[in-house]
N, C-alpha and C positions, 0 to 999 in steps of 0.2 A: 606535459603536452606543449606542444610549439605555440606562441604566444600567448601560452595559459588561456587556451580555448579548447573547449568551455574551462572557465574557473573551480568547478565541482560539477561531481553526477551526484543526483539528487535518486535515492533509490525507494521507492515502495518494497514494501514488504510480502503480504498476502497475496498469491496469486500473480505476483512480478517475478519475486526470488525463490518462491515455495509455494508448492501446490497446493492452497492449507482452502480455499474457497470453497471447494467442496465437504470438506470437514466443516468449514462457518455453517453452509448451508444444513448441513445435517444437524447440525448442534441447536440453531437457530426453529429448524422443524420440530427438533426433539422439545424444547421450551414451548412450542406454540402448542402443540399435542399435549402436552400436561394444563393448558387451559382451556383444551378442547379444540382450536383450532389448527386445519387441515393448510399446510404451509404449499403456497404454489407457486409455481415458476413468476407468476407477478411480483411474489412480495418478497421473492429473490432476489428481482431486478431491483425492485425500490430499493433495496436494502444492500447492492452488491456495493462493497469499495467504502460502505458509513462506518460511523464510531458504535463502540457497543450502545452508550445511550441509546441512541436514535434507534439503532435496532428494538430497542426493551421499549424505547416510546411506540413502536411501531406495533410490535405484537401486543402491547397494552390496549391501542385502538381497536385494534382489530379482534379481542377477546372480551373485552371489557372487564380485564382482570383488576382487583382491588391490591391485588398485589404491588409493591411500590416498583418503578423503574429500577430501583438499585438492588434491590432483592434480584427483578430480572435479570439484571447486567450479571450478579454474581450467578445464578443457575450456568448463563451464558457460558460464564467462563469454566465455571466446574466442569461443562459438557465438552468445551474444546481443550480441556485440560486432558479430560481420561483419549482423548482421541490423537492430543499430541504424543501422549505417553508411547503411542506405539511408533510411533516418526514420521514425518512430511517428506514428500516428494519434493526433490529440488524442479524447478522450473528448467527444461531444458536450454543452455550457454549460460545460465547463471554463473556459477563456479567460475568459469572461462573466462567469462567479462570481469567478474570481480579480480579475480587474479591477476588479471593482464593490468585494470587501471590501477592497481596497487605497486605492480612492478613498474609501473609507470610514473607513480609520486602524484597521484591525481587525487585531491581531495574531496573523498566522498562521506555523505549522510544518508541515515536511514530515516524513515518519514512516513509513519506509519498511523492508523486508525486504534491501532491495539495497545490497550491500556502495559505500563511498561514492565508488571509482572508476570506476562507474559511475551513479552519480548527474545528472554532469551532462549525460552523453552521451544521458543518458535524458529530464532535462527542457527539449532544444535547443526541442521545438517550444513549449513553454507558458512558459518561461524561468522562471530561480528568484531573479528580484527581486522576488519578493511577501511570500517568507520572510525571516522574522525570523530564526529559525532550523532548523534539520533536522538529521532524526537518523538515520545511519544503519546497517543492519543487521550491520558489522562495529565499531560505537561502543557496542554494548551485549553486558551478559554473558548474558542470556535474551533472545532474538526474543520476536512474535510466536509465541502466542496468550497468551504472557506480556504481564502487563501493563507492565512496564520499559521498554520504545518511548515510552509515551504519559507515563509519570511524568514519565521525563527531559525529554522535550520540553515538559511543560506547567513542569518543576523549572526549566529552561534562561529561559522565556518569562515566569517568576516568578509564576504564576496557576495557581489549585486545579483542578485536572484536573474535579472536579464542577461545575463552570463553565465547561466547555470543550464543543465538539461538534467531536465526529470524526466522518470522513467516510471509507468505507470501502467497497470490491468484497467481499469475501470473508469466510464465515465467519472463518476464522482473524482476521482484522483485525479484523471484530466483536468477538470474542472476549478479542482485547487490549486494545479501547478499554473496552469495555463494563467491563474484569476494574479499570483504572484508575479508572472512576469517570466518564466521557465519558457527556453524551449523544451518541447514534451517529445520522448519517444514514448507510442501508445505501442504494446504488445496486449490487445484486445485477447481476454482467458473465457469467458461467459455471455459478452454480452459486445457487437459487431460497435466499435470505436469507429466513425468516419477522420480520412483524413482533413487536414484544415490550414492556415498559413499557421506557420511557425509549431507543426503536428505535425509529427513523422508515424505512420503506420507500419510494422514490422510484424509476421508473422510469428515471431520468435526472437530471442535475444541470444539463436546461434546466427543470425543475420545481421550481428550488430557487432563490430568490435572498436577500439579505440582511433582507431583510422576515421570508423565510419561518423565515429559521436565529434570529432574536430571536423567534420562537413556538415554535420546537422544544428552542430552549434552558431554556426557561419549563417544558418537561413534566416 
């Protein structure tokens, strides 16, 4: 990119690049239901864009299951395991975008909530040779909405995180990129992202291409 602006796109995964959110949500209900609780659009929101932990601490709360968090997190994954096996919807301009900033030599990361043995299972349909590098949600000691996801990644990629643009579904993601130093594209999936300074709001990421991400890096 012309004057290496931005330096790196900083990429989410869940519900950025693949449709997997609503598979979470389902997985996440299906665990709460086996402790007896009825999973609602609230504890959707608390929980959209977090680490597994925080999920397994959350339905922990809220069941009073003696079951340990880690036992939770692994049901967690057994449930979005049997639901990945059938394939994720790509995010509509996903593909597109990645394609174009790779023909373009723009180096990107992946920077994701999800523990890394499921990572690749997650990105079969968009493939993850466009990353440089990715970081995942059991390689760092704070998740998301801590900013520690996007340091490392931009630390890893050797380039100032305030030179970077992240690219994010969810408050919480926002909230990590933003807390880094990222300009943030929000493509809001579940839950209405307001725009903000240095927060681009995009319906889509077919409204986004490499033109537009060397103007948004600029704000």
């Amino acid at each position: 990119m012309a004057a290496e602006t931005p330096q790196a796109v900083l990429f989410d995964m869940d519900g950025t690049l693949i449709d997997t959110e609503q598979m979470w949500a389902a997985s996440e209900a299906e665990v709460a239901a086996a402790f007896g609780h009825e999973w609602t659009a609230e504890d959707q929101r608390h929980c959209l864009g977090g680490s597994a932990p925080m999920v397994a601490s959350h339905i922990a709360g809220c069941t009073g299951a003696r079951t340990s968090e880690t036992e939770i997190v692994a049901m967690l994954y057994a449930a979005m395991e049997r639901r990945l096996a059938e394939g994720a919807p790509v995010r509509p301009g996903a593909k597109e975008l990645l394609a174009e900033l790779d023909a373009e030599g723009v180096p990107m990361a992946l920077v994701t909530s999800t523990y890394r043995s499921m990572v690749a299972a997650s990105l079969r349909c968009v493939g993850d040779h466009c990353f440089t590098v990715s970081v995942a949600g059991d390689e760092v000691s704070r998740n998301k909405p801590h900013p520690e996801p996007y340091l490392k990644a931009a630390r890893l990629l050797g380039v100032d995180p305030r030179h970077c643009v992240a690219v994010e579904d969810s408050p919480t993601g926002v909230a990590s990129a933003q807390a880094a130093g990222c300009v943030v594209v929000a493509v809001p999936h579940l839950v209405p992202i307001p725009a903000a300074e240095r927060r681009h709001v995009v319906p889509s990421l077919e409204a986004v291409d490499a033109a537009w991400l060397r103007r948004a890096a600029r704000s």
